[in-house]
C-alpha positions in Angstrom: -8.8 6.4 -40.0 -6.3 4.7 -37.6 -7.8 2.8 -34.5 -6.3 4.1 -31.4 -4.9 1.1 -29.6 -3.2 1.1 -25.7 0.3 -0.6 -25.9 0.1 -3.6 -23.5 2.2 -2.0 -20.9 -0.5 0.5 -20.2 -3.1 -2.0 -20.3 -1.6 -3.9 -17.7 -1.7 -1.0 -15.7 -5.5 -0.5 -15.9 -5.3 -4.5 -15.5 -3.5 -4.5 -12.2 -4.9 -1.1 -11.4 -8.4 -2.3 -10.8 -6.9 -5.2 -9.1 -5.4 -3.6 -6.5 -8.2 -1.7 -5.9 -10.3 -4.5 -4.8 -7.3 -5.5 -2.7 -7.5 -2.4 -1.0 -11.3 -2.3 -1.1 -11.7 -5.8 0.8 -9.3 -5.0 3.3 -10.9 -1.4 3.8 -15.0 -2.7 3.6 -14.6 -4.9 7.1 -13.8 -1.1 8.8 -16.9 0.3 7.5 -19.3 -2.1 8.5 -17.9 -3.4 12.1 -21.2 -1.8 14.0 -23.6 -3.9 12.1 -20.9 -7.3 12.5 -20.8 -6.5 16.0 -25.0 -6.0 16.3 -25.6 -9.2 14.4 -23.1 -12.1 15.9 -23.6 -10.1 19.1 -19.5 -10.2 19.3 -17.8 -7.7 21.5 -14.6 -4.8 20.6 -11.7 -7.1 22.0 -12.9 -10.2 19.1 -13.6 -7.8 16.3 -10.0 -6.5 17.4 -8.4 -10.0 17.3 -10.1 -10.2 13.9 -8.0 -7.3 12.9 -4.9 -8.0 14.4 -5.0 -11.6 12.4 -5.2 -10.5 9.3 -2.4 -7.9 9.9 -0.8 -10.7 11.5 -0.8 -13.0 8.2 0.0 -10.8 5.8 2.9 -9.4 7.7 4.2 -12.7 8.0 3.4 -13.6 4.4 4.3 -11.1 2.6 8.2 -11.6 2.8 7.5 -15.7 1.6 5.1 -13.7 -1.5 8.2 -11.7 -2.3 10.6 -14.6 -2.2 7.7 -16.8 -4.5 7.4 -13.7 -6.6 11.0 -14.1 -7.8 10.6 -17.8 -8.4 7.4 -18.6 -10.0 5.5 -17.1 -13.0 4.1 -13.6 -11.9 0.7 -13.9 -13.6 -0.5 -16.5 -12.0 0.6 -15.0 -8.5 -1.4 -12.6 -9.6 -4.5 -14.6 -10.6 -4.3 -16.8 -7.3 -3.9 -13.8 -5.3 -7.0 -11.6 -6.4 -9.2 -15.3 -6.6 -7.9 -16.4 -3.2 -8.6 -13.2 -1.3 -12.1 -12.2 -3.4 -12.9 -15.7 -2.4 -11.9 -15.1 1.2 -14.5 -12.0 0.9 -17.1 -13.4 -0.7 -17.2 -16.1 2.3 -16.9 -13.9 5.1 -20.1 -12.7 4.2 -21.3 -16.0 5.5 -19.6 -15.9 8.6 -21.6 -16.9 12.0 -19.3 -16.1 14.5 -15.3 -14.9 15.6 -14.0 -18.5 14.3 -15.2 -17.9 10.7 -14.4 -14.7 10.5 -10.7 -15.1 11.4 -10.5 -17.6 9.1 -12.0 -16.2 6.2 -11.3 -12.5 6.5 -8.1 -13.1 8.2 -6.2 -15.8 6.7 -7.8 -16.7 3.6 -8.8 -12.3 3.0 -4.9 -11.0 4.5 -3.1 -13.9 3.4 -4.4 -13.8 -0.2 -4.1 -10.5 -0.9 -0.3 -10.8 0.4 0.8 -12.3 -2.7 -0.5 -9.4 -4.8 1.6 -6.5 -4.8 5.2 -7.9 -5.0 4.5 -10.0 -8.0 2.1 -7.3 -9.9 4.8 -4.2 -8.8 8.3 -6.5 -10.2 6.0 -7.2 -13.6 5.4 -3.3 -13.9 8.9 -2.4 -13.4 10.2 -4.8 -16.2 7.7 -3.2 -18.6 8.3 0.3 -17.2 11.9 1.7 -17.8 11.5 5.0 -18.6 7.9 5.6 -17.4 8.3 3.6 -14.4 7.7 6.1 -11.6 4.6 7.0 -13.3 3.2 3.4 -13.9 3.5 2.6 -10.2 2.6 5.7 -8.9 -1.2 4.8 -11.3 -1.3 1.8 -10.0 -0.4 3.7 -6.4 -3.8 5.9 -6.9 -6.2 2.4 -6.5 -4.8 2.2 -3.2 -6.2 6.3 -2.5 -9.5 5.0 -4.6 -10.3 1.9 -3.1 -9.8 2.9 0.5 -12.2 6.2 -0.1 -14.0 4.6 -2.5 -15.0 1.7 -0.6 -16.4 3.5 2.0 -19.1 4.9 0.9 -20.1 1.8 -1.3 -19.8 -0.9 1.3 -21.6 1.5 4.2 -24.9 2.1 1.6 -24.7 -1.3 0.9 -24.3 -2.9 4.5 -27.0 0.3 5.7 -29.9 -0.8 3.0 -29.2 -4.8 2.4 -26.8 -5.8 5.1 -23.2 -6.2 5.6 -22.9 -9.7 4.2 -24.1 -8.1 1.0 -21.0 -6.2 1.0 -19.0 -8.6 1.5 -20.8 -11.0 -1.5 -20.9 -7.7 -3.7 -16.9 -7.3 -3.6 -15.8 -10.6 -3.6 -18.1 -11.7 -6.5 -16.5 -9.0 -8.8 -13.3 -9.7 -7.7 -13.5 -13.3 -8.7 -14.8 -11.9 -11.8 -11.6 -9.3 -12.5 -9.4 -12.7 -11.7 -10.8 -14.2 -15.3 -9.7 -10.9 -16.8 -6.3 -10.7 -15.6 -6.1 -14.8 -16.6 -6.7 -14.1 -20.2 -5.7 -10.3 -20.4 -2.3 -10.5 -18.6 1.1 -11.9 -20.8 3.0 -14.9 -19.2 5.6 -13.3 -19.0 9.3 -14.8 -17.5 12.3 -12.6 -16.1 14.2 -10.5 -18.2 17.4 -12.2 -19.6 20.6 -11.0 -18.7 23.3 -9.7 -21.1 24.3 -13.3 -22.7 20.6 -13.5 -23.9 20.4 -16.7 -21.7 17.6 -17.3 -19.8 18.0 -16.7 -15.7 18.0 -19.1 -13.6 15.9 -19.4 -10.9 17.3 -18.2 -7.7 17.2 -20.0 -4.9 16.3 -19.1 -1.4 20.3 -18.0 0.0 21.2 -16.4 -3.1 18.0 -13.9 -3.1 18.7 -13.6 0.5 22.3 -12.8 0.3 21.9 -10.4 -2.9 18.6 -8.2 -1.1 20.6 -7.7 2.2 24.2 -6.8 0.4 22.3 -3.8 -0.6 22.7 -1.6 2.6 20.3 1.0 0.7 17.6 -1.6 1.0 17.6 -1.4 5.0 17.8 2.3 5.3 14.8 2.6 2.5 12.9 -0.3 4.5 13.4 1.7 7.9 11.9 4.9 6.7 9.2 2.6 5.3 8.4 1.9 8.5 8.1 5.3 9.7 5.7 6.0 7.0 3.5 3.3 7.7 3.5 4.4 11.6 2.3 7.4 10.7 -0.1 6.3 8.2 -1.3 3.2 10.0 -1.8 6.2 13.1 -3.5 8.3 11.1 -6.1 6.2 9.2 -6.8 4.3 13.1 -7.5 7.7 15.1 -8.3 10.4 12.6 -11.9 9.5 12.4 -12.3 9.7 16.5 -9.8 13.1 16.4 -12.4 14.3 14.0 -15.1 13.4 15.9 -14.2 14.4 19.4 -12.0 17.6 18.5 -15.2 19.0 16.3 -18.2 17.5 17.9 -18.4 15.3 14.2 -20.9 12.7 13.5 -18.7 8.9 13.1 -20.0 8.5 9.3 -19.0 12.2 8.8 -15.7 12.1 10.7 -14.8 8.8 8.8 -15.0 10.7 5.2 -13.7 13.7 6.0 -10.4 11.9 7.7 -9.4 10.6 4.3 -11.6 12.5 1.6 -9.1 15.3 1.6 -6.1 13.5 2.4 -5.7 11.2 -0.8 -7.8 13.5 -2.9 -4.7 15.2 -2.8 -2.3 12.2 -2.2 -3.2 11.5 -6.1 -2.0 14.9 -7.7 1.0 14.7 -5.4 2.1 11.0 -6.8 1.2 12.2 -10.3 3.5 15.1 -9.7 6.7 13.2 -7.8 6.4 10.8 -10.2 6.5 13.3 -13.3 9.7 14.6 -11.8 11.8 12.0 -11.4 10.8 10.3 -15.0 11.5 13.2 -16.0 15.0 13.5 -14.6 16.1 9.6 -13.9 18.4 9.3 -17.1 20.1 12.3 -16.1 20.5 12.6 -12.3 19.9 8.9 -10.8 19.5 9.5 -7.4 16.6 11.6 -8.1 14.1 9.6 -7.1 15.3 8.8 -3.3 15.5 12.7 -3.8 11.8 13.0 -4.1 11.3 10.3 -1.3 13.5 12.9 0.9 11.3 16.3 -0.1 7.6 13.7 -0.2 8.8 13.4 4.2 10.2 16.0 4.9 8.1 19.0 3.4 4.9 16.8 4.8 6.1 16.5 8.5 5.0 20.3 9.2 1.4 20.0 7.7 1.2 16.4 10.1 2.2 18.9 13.2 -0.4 21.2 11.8 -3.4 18.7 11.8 -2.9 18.2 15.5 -2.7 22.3 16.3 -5.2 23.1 14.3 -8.4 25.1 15.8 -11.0 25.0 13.1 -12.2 22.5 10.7 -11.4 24.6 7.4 -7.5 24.1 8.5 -7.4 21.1 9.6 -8.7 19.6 6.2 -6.1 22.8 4.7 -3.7 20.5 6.5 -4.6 16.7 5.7 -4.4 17.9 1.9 -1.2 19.1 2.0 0.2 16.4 4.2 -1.6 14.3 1.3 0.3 16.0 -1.5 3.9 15.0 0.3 3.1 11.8 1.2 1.8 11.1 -2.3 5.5 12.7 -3.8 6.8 9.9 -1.3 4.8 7.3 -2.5 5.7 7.8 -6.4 8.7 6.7 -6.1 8.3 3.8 -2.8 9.6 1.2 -5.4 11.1 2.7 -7.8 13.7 3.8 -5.6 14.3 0.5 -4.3 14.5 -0.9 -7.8 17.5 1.5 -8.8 19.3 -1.1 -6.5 18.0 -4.3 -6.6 18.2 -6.4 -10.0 15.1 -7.7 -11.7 15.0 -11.2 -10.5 15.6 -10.0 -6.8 12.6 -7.1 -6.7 9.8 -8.8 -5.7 12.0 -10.4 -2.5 12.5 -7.4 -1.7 9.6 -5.8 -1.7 8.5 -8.6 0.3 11.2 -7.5 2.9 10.1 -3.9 2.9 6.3 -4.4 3.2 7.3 -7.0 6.3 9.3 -4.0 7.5 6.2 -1.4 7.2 3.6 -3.7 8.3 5.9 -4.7 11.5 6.5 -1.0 12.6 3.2 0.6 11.7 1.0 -2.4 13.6 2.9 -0.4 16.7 0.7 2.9 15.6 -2.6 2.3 17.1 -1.4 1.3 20.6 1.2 4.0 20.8 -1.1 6.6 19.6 -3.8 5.0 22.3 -1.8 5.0 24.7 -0.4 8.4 24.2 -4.2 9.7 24.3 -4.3 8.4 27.9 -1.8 10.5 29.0 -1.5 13.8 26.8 -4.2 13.6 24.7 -4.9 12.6 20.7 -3.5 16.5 19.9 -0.6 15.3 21.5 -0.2 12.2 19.6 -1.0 13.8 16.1 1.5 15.9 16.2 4.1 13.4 17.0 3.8 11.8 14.3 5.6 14.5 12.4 8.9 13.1 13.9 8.6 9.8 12.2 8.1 11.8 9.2 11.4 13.4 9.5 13.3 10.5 10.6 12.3 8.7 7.5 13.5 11.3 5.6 16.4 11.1 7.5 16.9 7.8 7.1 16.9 7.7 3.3 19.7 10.5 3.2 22.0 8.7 4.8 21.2 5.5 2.8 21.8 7.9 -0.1 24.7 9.5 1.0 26.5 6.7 2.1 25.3 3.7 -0.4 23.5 4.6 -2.6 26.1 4.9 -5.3 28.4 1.7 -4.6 24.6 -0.3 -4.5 22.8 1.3 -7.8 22.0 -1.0 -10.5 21.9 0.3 -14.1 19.5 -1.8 -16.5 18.9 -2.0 -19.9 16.1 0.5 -20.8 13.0 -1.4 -23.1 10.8 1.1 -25.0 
């Protein structure tokens, strides 16, 4: 009888899947257990805020150098740094004694680590993943729905019955662990050659720069980026305390039910976008900006909706819809920008795109606060729909007008 055996390019999805959810799981456990920080270092909202705004801080300003590094340098071992570096960072917050430590562990050593992650691990999926690539980063895209949900209720039972420096050790320790596995599970493995079958030189700094922002697409794809991550960065700040002031909802039962439904059905909706376009890629090739286009602009009404509705039942009707659009969106968030940007330039410019989203959607919270001053958190929901349709907007005219002139057609690997 024949041993079923998992070709390596699916197994460095479940490698890099797991990965990234620990990425997303540190970054999501500090959230969770910010009462019981607060309680025991006796620190007050404004330092666990500058806490916060550090680590966005870093990683925003990192992320761009990771993308350029990522197109330099040996991917794996980005990798392997990256998930040691910030499971390390975890692991020591959890012995923090005060706002110094904690800025330095959770925010620089936590947000600058984890930084270096997703432009190298995303560029080595795409050279694996031709014809299945949608669908390989739209996997990987579900630890990101997993680890944020998921992390939640693990890090609050464990910072509620053996403290929140427990959860802190807990994740860290495994991530260190999962680093070991992707350094002897993940391939070495250099840039593609180009079509004289000699090896690529590596780029320098000007030429990756010059080659990312010829691509006009890039900029209009960034920009709705943006507006995406303002409305997701809004919505993951305030939902909990809609929740909880529109319903009368407990915070631990507000803070589940704000994202429960929301990426529960986020994941079938990246499944699905990312089915289509694989699907359709070899013969239409604009298809996946396409999705991106129907993921915004089909979820901007159910966004509207959450900030209307008058009963619980349809306000979760709502966050699960506006979950399975964003989730089309999110199938295809690199993809698309690697139908115009050559291997050895993709993880620069993802770099550039996540500096982009992480600029703009930092903007979210104090808008959105500022906006419940004077009209109310109904008000500010709802407003969030137009960011929604601009970015939809946005990537039709990058497809209309450049899309075409700025594709980049590779050689397909099986």
């Amino acid at each position: 009888m024949k041993r079923f055996k998992i070709s390596y390019k699916w197994q460095l999805v479940i490698i890099l899947w797991v990965a990234y959810f620990l990425n997303q799981g540190d970054r999501q456990i500090f959230n969770v257990v910010i009462p019981l920080i607060k309680e025991d270092l006796q620190i007050n909202d404004v330092q666990i805020g500058l806490v916060a705004t550090m680590f966005t801080l870093v990683y925003g300003i990192m992320v761009p150098i990771a993308g350029f590094v990522g197109d330099i340098l040996r991917r794996k071992w980005i990798i392997f740094f990256s998930l040691l570096i910030f499971s390390v960072g975890t692991l020591f917050t959890g012995f923090s004694n005060g706002i110094i430590l904690l800025i330095l562990f959770r925010s620089i050593a936590t947000g600058g680590g984890e930084a270096f992650y997703y432009p190298a691990a995303t560029s080595l999926l795409g050279q694996f993943h031709q014809k299945t690539r949608a669908m390989a980063m739209s996997i990987h895209q579900t630890s990101l729905y997993a680890g944020i949900v998921a992390s939640g209720f693990i890090a609050g039972y464990i910072g509620e019955n053996y403290g929140w420096r427990m959860a802190f050790f807990s994740f860290g320790l495994i991530g260190i662990l999962w680093a070991l596995v992707v350094w002897f599970r993940v391939e070495d493995t250099p840039m593609p050659e180009d079509d004289s079958n000699e090896k690529v030189k590596v780029p320098g700094f000007c030429e990756i720069t010059r080659a990312v922002f010829s691509r006009k697409t890039v900029f209009f794809l960034s920009l709705a980026f943006g507006c995406m991550c303002f409305v997701n960065v809004g919505y993951l700040t305030w939902m909990p305390t809609y929740l909880h002031e529109k319903f009368d909802m407990s915070l631990s039962s507000a803070g589940l039910h704000s994202t429960l439904y929301h990426f529960l059905f986020a994941f079938f909706g990246v499944m699905l976008g990312a089915r289509i376009s694989d699907k359709l890629a070899l013969k239409r090739k604009q298809i996946r900006m396409e999705v991106e286009i129907i993921g915004l602009l089909l979820g901007a009404p159910f966004i509207y909706w959450i900030g209307i509705a008058d009963s619980r039942l349809w306000c979760y009707v709502a966050m699960g819809l506006f979950g399975v659009f964003r989730g089309m969106y999110d199938s295809n968030l690199f993809a698309a920008l690697f139908d115009v940007i050559e291997p050895r330039y993709r993880a620069s410019s993802m770099g550039i795109m996540l500096a982009f989203g992480f600029i703009i959607g930092a903007l979210a919270p104090v808008v959105l606060g500022w906006v419940k001053t004077v009209a109310g958190l109904e008000t500010g929901i709802t407003l969030l729909s137009v960011f929604y349709l601009l970015g939809a907007i946005l990537i039709f005219i990058g497809l209309k007008l450049f899309f075409h002139k700025n594709y980049y057609k590779e050689e397909v690997i099986n």
